[in-house]
Structures are given as structure tokens and as C-alpha cells.
HTML snippet that shows the backbone in 3Dmol.js (N, CA, C, O; Angstrom):
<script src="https://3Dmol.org/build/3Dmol-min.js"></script>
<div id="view" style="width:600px;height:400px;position:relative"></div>
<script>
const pdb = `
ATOM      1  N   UNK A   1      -9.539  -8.096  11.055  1.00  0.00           N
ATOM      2  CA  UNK A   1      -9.275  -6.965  11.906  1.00  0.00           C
ATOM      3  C   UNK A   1      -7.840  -6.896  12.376  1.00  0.00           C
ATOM      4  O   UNK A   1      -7.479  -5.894  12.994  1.00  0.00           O
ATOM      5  N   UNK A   2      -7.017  -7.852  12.139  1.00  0.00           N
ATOM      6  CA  UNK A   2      -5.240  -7.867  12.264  1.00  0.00           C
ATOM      7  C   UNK A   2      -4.643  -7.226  11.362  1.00  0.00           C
ATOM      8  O   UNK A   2      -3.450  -6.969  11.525  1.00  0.00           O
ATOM      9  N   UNK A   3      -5.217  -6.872  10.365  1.00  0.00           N
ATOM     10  CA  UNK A   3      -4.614  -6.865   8.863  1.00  0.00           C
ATOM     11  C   UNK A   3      -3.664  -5.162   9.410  1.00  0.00           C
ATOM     12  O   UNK A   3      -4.175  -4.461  10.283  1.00  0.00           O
ATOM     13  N   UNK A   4      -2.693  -4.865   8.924  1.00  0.00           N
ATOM     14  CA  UNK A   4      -2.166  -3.647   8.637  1.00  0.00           C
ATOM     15  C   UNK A   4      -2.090  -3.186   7.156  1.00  0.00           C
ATOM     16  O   UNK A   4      -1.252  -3.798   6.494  1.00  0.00           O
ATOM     17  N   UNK A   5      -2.709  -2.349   6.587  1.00  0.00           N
ATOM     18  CA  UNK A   5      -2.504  -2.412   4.832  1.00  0.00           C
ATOM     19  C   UNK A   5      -2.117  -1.237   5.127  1.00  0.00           C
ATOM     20  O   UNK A   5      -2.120  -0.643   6.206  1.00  0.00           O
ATOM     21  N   UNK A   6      -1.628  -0.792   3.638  1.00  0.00           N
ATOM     22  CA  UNK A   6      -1.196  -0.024   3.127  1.00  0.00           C
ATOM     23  C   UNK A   6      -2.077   0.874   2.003  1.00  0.00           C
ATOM     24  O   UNK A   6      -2.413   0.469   0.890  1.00  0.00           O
ATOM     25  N   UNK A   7      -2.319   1.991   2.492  1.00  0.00           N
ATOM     26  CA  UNK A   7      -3.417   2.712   1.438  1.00  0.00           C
ATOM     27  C   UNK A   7      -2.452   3.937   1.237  1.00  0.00           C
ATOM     28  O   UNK A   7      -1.993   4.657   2.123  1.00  0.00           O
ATOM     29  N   UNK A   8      -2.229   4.023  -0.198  1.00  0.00           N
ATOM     30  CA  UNK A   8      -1.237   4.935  -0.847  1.00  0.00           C
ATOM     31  C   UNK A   8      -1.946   5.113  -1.788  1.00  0.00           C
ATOM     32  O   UNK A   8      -1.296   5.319  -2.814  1.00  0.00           O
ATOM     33  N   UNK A   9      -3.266   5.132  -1.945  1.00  0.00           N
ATOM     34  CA  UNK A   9      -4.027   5.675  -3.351  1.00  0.00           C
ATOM     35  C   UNK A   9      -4.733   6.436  -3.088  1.00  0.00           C
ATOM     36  O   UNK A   9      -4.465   6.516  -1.889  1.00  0.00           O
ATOM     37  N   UNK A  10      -5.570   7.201  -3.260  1.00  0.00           N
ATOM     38  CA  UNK A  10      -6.607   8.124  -3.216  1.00  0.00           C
ATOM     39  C   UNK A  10      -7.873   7.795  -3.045  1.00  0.00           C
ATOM     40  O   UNK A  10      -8.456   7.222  -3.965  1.00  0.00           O
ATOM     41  N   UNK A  11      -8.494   8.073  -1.923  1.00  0.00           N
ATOM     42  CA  UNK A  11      -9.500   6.904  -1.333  1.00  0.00           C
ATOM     43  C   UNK A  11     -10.727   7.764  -2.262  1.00  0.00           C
ATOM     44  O   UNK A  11     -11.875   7.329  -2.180  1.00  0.00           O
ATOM     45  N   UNK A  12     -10.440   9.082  -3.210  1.00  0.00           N
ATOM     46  CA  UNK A  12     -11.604   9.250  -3.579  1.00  0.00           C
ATOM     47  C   UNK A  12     -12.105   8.466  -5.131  1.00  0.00           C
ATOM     48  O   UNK A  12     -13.198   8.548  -5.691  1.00  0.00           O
ATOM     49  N   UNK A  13     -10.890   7.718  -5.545  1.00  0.00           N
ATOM     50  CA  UNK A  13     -10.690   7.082  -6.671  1.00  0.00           C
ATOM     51  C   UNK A  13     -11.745   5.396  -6.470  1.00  0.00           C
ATOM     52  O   UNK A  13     -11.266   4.828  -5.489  1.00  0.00           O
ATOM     53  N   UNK A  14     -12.288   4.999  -6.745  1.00  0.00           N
ATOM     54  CA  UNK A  14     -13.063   3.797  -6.840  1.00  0.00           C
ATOM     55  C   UNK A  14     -11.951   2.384  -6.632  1.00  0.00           C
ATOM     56  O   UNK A  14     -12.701   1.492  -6.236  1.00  0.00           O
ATOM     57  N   UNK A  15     -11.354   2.145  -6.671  1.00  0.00           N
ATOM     58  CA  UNK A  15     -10.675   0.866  -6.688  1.00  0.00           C
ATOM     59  C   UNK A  15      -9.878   1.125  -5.245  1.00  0.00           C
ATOM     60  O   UNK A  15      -9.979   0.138  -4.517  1.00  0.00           O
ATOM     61  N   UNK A  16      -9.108   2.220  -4.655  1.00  0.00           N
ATOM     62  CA  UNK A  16      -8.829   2.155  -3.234  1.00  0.00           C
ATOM     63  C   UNK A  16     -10.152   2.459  -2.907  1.00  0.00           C
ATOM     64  O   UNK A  16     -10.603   1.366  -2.564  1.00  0.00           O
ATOM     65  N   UNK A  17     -11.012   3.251  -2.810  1.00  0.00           N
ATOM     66  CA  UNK A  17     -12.618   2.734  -1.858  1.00  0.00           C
ATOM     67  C   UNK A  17     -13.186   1.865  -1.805  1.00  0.00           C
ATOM     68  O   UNK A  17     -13.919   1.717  -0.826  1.00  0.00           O
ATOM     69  N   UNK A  18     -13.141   1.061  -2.624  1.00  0.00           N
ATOM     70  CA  UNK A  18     -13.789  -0.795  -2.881  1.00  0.00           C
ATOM     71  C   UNK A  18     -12.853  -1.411  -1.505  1.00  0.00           C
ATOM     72  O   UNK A  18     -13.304  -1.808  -0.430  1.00  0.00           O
ATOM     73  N   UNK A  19     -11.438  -1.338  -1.940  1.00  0.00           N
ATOM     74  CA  UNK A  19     -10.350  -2.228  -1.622  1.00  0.00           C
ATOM     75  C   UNK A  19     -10.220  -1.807  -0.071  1.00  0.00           C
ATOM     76  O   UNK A  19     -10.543  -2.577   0.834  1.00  0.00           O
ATOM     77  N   UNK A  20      -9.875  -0.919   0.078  1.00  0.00           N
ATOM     78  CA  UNK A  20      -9.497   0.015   1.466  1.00  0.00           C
ATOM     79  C   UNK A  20     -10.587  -0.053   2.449  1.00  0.00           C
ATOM     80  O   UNK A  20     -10.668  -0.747   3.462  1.00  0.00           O
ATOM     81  N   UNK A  21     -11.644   1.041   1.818  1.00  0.00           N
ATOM     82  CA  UNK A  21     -12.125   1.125   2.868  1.00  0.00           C
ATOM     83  C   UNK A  21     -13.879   0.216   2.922  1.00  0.00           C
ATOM     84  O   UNK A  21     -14.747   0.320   3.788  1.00  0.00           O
ATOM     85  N   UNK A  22     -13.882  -0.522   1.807  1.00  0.00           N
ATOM     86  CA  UNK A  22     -15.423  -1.181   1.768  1.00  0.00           C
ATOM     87  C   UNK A  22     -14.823  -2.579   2.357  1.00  0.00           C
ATOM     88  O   UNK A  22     -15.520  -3.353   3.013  1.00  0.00           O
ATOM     89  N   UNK A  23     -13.288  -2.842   2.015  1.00  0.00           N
ATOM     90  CA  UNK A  23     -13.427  -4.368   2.300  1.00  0.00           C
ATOM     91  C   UNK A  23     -12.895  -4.337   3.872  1.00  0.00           C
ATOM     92  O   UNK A  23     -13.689  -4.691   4.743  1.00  0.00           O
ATOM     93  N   UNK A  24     -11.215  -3.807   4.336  1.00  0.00           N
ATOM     94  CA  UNK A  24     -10.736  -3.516   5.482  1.00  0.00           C
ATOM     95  C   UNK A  24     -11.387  -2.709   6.240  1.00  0.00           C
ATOM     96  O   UNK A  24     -11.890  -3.205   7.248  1.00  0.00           O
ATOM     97  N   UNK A  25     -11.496  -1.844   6.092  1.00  0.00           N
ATOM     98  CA  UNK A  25     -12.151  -1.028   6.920  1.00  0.00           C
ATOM     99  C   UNK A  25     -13.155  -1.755   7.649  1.00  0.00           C
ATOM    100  O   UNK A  25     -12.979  -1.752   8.867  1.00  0.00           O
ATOM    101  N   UNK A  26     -14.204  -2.404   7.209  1.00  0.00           N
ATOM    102  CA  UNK A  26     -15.294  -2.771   6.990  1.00  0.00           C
ATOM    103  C   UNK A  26     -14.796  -4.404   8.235  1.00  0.00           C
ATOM    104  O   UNK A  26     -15.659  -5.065   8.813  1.00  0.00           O
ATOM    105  N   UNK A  27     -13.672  -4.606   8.315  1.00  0.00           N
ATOM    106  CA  UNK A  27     -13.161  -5.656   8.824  1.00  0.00           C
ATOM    107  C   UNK A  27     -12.532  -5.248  10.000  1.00  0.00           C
ATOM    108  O   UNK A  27     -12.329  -6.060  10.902  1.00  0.00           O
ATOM    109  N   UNK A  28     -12.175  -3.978  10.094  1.00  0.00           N
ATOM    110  CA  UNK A  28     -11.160  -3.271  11.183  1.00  0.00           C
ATOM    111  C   UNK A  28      -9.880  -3.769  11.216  1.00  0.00           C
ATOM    112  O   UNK A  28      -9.242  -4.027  12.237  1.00  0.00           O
ATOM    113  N   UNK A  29      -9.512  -3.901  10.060  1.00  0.00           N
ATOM    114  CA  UNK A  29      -8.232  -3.199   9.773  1.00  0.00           C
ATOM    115  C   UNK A  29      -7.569  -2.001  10.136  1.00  0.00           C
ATOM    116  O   UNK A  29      -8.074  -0.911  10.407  1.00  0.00           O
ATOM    117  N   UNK A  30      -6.200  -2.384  10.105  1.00  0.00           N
ATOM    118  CA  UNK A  30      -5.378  -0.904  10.460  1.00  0.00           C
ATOM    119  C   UNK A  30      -5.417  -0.394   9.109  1.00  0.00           C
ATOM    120  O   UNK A  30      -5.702  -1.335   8.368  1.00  0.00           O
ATOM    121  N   UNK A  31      -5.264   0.622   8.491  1.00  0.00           N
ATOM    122  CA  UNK A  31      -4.953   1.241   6.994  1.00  0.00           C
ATOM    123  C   UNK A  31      -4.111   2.317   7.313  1.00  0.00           C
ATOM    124  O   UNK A  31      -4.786   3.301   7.616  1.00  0.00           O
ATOM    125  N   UNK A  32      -2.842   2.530   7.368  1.00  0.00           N
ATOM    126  CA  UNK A  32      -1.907   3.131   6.739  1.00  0.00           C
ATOM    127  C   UNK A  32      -2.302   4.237   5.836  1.00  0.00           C
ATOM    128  O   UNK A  32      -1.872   4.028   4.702  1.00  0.00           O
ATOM    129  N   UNK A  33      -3.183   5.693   5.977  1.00  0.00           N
ATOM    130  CA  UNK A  33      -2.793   6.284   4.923  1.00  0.00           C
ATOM    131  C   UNK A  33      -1.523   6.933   4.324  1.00  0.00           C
ATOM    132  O   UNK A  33      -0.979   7.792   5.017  1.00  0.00           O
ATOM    133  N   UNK A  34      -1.118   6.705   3.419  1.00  0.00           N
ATOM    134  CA  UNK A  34       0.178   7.675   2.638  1.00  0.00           C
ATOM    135  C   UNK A  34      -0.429   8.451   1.923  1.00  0.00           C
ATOM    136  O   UNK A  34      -1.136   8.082   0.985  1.00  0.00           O
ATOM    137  N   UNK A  35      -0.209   9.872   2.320  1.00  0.00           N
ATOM    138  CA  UNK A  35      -0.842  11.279   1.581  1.00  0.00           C
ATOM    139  C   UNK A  35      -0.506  11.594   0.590  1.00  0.00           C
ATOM    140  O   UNK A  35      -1.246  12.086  -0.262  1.00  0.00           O
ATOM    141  N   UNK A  36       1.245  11.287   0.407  1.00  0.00           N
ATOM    142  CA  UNK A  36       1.656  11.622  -0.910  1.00  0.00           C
ATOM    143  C   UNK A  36       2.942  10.246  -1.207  1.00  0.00           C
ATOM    144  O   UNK A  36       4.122  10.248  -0.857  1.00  0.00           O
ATOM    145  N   UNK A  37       2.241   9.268  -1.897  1.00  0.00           N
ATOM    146  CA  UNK A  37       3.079   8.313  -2.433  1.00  0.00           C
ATOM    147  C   UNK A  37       4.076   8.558  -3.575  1.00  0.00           C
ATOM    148  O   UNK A  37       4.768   7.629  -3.992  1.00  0.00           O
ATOM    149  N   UNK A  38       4.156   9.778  -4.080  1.00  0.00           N
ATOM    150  CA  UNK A  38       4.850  10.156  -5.371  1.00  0.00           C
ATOM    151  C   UNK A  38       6.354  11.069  -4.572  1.00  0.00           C
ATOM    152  O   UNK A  38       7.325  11.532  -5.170  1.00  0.00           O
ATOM    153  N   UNK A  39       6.090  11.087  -3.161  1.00  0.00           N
ATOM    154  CA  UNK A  39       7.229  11.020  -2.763  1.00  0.00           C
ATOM    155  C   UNK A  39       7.752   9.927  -1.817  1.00  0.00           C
ATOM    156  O   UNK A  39       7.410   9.505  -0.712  1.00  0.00           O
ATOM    157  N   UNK A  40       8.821   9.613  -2.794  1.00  0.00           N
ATOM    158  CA  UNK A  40       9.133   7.899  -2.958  1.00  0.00           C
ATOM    159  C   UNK A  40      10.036   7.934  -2.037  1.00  0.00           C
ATOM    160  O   UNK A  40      10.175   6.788  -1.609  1.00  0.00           O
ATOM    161  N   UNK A  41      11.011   8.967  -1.291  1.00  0.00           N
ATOM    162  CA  UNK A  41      11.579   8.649  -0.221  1.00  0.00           C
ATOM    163  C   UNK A  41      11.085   8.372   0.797  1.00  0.00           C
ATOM    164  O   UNK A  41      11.381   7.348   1.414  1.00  0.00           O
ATOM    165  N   UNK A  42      10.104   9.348   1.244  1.00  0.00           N
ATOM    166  CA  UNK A  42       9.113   8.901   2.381  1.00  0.00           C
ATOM    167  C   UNK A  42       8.072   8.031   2.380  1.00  0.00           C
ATOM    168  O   UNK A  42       7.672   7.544   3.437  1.00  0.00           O
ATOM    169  N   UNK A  43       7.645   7.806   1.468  1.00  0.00           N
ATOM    170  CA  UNK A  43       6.868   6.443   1.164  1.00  0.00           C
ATOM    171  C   UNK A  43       7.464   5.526   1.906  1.00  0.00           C
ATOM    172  O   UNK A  43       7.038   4.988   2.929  1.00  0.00           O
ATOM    173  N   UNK A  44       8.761   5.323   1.190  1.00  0.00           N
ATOM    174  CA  UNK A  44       9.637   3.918   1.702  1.00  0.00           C
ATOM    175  C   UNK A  44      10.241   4.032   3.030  1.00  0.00           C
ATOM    176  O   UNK A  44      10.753   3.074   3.610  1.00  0.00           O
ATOM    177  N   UNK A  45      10.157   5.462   3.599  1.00  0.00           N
ATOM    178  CA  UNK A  45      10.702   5.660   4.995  1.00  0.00           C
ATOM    179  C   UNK A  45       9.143   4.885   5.779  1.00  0.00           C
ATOM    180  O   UNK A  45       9.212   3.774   6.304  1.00  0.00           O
ATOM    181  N   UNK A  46       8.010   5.578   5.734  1.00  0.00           N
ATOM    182  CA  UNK A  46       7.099   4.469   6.167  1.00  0.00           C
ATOM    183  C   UNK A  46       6.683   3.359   5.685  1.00  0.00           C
ATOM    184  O   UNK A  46       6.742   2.547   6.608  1.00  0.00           O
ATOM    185  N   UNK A  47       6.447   3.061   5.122  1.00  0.00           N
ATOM    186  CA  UNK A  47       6.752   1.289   4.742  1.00  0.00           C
ATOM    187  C   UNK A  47       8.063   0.701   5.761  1.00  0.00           C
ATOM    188  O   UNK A  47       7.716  -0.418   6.139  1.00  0.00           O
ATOM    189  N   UNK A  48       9.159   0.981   6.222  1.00  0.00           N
ATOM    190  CA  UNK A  48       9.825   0.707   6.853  1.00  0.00           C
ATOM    191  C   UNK A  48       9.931   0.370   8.240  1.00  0.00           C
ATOM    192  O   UNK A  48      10.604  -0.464   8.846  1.00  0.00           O
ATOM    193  N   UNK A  49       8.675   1.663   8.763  1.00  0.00           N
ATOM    194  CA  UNK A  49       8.514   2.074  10.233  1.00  0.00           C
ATOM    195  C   UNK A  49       7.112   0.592  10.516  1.00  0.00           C
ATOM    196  O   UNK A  49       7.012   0.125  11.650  1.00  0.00           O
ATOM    197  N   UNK A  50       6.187   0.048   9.364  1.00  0.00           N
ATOM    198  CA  UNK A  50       5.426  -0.782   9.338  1.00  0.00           C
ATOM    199  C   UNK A  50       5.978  -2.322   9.150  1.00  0.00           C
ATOM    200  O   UNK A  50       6.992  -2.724   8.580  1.00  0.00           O
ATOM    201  N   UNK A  51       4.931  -3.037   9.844  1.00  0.00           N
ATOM    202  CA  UNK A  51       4.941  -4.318   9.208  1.00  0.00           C
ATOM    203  C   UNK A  51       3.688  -4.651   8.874  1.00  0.00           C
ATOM    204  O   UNK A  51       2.768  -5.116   9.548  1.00  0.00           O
ATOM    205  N   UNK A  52       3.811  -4.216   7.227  1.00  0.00           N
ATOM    206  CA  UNK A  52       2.154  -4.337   6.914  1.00  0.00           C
ATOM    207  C   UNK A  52       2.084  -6.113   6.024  1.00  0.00           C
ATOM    208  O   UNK A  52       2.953  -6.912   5.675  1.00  0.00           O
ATOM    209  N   UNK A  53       0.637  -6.089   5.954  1.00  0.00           N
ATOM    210  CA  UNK A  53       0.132  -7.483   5.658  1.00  0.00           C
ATOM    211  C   UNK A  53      -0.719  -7.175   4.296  1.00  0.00           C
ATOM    212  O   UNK A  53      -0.544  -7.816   3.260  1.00  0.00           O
ATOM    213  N   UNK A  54      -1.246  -6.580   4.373  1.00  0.00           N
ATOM    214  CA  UNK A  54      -1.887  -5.944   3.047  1.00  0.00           C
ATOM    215  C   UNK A  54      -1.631  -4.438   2.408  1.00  0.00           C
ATOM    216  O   UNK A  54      -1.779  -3.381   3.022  1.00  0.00           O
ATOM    217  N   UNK A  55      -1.106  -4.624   0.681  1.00  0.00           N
ATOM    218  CA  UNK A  55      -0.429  -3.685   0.212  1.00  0.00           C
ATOM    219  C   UNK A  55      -1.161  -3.363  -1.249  1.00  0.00           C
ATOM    220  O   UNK A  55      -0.740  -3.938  -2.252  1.00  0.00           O
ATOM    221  N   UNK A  56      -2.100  -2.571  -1.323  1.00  0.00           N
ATOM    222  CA  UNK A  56      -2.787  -2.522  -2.316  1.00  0.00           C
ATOM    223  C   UNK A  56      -2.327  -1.281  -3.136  1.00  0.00           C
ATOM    224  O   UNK A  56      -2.167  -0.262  -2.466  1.00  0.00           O
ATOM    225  N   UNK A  57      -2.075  -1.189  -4.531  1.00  0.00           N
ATOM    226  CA  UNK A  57      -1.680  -0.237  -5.329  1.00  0.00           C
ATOM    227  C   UNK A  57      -1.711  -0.055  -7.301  1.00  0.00           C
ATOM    228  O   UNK A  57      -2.686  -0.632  -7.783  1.00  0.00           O
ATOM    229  N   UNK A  58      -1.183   0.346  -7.901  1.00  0.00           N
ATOM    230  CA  UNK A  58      -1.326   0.280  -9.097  1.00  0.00           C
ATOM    231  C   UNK A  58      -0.018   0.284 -10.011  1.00  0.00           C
ATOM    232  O   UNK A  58       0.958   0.942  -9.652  1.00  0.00           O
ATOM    233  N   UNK A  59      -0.006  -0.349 -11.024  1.00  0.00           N
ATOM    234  CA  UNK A  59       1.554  -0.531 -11.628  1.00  0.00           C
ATOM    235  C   UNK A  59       2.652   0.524 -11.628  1.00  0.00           C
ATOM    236  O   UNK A  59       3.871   0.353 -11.629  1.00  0.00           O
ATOM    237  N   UNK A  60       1.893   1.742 -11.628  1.00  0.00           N
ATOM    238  CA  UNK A  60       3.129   2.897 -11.784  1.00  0.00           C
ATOM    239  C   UNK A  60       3.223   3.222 -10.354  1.00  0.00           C
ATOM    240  O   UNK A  60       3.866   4.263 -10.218  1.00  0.00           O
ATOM    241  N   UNK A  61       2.765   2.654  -9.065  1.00  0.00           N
ATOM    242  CA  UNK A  61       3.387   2.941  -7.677  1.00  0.00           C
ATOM    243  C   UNK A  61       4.309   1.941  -7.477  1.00  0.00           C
ATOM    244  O   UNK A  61       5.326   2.279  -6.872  1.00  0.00           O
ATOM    245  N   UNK A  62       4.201   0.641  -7.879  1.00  0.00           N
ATOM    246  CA  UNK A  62       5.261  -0.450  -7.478  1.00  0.00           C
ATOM    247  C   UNK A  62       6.232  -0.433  -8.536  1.00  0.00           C
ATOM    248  O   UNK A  62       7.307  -0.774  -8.043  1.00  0.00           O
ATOM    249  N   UNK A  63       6.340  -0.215  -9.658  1.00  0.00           N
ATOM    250  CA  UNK A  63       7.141   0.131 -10.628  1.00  0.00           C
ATOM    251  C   UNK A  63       8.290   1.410 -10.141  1.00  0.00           C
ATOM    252  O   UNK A  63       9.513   1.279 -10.179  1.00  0.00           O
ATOM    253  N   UNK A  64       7.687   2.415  -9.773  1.00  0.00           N
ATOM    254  CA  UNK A  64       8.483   3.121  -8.900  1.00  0.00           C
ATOM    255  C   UNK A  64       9.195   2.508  -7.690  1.00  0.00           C
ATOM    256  O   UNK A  64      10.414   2.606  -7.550  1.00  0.00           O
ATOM    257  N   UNK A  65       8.470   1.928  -6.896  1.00  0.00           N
ATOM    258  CA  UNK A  65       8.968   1.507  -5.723  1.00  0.00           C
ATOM    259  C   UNK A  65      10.140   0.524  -6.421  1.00  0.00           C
ATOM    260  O   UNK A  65      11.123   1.240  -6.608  1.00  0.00           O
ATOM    261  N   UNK A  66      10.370  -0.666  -6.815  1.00  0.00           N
ATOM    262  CA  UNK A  66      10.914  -1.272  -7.036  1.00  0.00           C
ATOM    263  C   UNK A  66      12.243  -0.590  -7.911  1.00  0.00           C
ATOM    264  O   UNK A  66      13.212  -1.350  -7.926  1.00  0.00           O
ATOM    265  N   UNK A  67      12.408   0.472  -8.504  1.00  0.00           N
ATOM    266  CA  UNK A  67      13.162   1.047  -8.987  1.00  0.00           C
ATOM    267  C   UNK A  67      14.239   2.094  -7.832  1.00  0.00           C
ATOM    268  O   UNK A  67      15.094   2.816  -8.345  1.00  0.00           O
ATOM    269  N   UNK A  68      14.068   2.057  -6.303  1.00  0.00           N
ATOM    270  CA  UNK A  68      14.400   2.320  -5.476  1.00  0.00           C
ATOM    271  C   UNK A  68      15.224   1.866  -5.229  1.00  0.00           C
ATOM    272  O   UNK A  68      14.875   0.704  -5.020  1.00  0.00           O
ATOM    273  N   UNK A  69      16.565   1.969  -5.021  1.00  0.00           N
ATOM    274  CA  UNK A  69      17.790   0.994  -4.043  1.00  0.00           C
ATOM    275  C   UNK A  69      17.128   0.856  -2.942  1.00  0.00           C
ATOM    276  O   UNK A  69      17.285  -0.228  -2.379  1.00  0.00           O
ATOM    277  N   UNK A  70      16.228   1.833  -2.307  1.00  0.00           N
ATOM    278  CA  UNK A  70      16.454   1.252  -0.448  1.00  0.00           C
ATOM    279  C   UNK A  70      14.674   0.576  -0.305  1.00  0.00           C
ATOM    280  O   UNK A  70      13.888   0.436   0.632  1.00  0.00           O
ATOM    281  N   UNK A  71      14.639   0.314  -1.681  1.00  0.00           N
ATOM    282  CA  UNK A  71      13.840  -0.706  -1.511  1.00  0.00           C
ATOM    283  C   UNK A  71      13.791  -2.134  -1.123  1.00  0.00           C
ATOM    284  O   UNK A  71      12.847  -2.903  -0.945  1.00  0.00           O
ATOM    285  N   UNK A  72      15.114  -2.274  -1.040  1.00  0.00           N
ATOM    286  CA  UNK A  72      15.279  -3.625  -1.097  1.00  0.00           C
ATOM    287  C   UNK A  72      15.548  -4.133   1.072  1.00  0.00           C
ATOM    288  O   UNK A  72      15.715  -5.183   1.692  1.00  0.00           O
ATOM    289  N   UNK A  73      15.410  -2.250   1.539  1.00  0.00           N
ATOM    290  CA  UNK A  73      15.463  -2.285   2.940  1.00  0.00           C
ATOM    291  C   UNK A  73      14.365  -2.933   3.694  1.00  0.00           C
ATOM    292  O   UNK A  73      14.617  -3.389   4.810  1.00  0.00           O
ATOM    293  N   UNK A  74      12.945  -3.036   3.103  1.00  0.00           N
ATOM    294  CA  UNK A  74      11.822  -3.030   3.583  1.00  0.00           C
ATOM    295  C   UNK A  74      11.468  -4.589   3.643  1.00  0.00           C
ATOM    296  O   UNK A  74      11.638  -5.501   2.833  1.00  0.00           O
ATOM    297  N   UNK A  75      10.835  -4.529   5.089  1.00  0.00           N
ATOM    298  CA  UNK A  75      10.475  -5.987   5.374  1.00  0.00           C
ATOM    299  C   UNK A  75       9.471  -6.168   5.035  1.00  0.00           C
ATOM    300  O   UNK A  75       8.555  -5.560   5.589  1.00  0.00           O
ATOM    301  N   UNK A  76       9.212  -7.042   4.025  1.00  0.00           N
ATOM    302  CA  UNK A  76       8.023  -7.532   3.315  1.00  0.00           C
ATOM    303  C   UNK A  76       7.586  -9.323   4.383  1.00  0.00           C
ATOM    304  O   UNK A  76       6.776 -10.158   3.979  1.00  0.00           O
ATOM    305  N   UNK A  77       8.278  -9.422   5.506  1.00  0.00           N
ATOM    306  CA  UNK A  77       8.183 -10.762   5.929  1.00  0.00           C
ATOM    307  C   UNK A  77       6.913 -11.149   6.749  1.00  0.00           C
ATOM    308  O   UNK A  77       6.749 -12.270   7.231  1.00  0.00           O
ATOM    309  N   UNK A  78       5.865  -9.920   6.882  1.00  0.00           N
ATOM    310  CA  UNK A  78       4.335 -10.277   7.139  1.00  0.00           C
ATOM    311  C   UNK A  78       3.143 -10.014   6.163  1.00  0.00           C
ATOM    312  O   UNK A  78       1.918 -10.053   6.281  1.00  0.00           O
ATOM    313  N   UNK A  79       4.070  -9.710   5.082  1.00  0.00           N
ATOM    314  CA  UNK A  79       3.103  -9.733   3.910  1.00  0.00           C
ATOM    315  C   UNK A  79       2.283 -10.656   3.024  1.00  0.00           C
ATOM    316  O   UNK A  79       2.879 -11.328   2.183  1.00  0.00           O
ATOM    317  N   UNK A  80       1.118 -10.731   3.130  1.00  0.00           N
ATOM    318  CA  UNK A  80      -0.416 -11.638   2.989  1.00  0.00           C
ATOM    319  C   UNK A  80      -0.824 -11.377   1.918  1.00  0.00           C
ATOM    320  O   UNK A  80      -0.897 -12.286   1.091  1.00  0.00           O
ATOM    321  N   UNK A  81      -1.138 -10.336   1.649  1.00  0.00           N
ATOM    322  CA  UNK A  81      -1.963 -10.068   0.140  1.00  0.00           C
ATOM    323  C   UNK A  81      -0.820  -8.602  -0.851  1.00  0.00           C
ATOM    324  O   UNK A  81      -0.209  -7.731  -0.232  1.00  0.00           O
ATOM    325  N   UNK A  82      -0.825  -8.713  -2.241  1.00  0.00           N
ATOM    326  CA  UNK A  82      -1.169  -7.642  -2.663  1.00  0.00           C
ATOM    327  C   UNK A  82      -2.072  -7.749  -4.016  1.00  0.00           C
ATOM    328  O   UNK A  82      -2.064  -8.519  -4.976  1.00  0.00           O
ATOM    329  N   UNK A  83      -2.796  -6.699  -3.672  1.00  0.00           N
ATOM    330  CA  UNK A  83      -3.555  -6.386  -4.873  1.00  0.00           C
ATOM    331  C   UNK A  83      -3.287  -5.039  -5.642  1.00  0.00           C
ATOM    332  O   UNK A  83      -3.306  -3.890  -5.199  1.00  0.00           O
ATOM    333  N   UNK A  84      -2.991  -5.566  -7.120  1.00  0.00           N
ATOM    334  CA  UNK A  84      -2.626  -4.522  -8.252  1.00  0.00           C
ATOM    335  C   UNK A  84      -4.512  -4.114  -9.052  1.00  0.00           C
ATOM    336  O   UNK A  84      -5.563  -4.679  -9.353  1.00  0.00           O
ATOM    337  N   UNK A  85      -4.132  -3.337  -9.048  1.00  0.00           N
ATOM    338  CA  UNK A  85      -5.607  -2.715  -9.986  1.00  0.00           C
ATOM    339  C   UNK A  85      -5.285  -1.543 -10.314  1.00  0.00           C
ATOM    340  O   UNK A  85      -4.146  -1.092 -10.432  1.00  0.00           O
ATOM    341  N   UNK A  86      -6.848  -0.716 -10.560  1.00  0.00           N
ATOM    342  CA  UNK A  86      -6.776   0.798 -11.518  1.00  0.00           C
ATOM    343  C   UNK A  86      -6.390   0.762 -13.295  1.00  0.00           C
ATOM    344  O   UNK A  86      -6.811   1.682 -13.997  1.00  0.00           O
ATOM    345  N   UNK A  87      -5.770  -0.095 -13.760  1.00  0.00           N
ATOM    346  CA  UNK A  87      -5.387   0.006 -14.877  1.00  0.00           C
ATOM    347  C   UNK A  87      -4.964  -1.705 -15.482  1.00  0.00           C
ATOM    348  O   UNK A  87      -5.309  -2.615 -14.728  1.00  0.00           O
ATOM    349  N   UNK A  88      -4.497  -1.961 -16.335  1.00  0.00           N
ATOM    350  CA  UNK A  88      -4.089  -3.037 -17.041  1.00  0.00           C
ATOM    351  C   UNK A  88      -2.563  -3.498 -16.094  1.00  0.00           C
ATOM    352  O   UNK A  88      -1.608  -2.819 -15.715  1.00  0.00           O
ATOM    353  N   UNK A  89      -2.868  -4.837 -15.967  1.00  0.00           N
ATOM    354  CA  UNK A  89      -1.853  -5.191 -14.768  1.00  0.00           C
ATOM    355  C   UNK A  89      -1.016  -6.087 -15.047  1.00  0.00           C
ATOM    356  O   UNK A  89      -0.188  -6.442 -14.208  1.00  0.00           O
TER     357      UNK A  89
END
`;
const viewer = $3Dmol.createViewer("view");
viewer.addModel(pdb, "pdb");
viewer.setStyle({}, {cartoon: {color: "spectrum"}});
viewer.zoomTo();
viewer.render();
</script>
């Protein structure tokens, strides 16, 4: 129930509803929704405003992210888990 994650997927998709909201949720977790992760400036503007602990997503969201210069702004220094899924990882 400490956890802060990060939900940037589409909770109607099966792998963020497992992950998100069957396991955290389910724990009372904070969850972070991001409405639209494909805009990568504001994505990373919140990710910034957070100090999240759990960051769940799929190769072509962190592939993006990491292709960001002001990615390298974001404090990853309470980060606990991430989990990659949805596709071949």
C-alpha cells in the first residue's frame, strides 16, 4: 500500500489490468494514471513531479523514453520494481 506506480498503459488491455489494477490496486497502491504516454514530453514532465516505486510498461514505451535527452532528468532513486510485458521483451 506504499507503492507509487506508474500506469501508462491502457487499463482496458489485459497485462496493465492484471499488473495495475488486480495486483496494486488490490494492495492500495498509489497508481499514477498517464492518459496519453505517446506524448513523451509530458509523460516525462510527470514522471518528474513523482517519486514512483513501481513502473510497469512495454518495450516501445521505454524504448521511447530512453531515447529522450531529459530523460536522463528523472529520479529513478525510489525505484523497486519494473515490469516489461505485452509483447516479446
Amino acid at each position: 500500500g506504499k507503492e507509487n506506480v506508474i500506469a501508462a498503459l491502457p487499463l482496458y488491455h489485459i497485462f496493465a489490468l492484471t499488473i495495475n489494477l488486480m495486483i496494486f490496486a488490490n494492495t492500495g497502491s498509489k497508481i499514477i494514471l498517464i492518459t496519453n504516454p505517446r506524448d513523451m514530453k509530458g509523460f516525462i514532465a510527470e514522471l518528474k513531479k513523482e517519486r514512483i516505486s513501481v513502473f510497469v510498461g512495454v518495450n516501445t514505451l521505454f524504448n521511447a523514453m530512453v531515447n529522450r535527452p531529459d530523460f536522463a532528468e528523472i529520479d529513478f532513486s525510489s525505484l523497486k520494481l519494473t515490469v516489461g510485458g505485452g509483447m516479446a521483451t
